[in-house]
N, C-alpha and C positions, 0 to 999 in steps of 0.2 A: 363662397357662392359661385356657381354655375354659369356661363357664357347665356343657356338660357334662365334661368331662372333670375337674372339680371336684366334680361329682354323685358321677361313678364311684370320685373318691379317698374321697370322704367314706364311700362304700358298704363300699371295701373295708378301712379303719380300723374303720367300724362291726363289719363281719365276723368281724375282725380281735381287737377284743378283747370280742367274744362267750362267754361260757363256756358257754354251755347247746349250743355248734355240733359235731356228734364233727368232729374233726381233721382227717380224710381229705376229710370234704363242706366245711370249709372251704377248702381247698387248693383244689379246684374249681373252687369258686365263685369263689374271689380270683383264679384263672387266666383263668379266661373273662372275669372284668371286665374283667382288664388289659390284653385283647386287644380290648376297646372301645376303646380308649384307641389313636385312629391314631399311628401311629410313620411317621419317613419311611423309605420303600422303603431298599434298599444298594446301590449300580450298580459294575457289574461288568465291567471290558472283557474280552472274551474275543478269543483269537485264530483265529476262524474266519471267513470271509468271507458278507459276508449280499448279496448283489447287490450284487456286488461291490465291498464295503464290510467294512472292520471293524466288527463287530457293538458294540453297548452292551448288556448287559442288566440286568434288576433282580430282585433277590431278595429275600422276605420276612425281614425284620428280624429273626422270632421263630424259622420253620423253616427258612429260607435255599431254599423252594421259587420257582422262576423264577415272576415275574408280569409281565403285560402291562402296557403304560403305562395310566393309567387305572381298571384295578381297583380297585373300593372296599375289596374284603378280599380275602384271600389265599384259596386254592381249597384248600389243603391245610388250614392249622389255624383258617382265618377272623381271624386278623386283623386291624386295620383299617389302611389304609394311609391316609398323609399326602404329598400330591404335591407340596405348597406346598414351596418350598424359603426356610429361615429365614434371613433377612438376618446376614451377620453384624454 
């Protein structure tokens, strides 16, 4: 784990057990952080020909909206994407 995506955990434990936060604005708030937090893309083979080629695509993690290679965040719900693919 990341120097920030360590920040972001600690923010949203903070948030987390807050009692003075109404409910709802917590929820929110905890959502958008964790959509700081890049996650890798989900790749998708599809059965349509792209020049003439089987196509690969990628979809966001969180709304499953199609993204480009490269995109830092998702265009739909702003996500953050992770391209690095993790050794296993």
């Amino acid at each position: 784990m990341n120097n920030q995506t360590e920040r972001i955990q600690n923010a949203i434990n903070h948030i987390k057990t807050a009692t003075d936060i109404d409910p709802w604005a917590m929820e929110i708030a905890v959502e958008a952080l964790e959509k700081q937090i890049p996650q890798e893309p989900v790749y998708v083979a599809e059965d349509r020909y792209v020049k003439n080629m089987y196509a690969m695509f990628t979809q966001c993690p969180s709304c499953g909206y199609e993204i480009a290679p490269g995109d830092v965040f998702c265009l739909m719900c702003g996500q953050a994407i992770d391209w690095r693919k993790e050794d296993d």
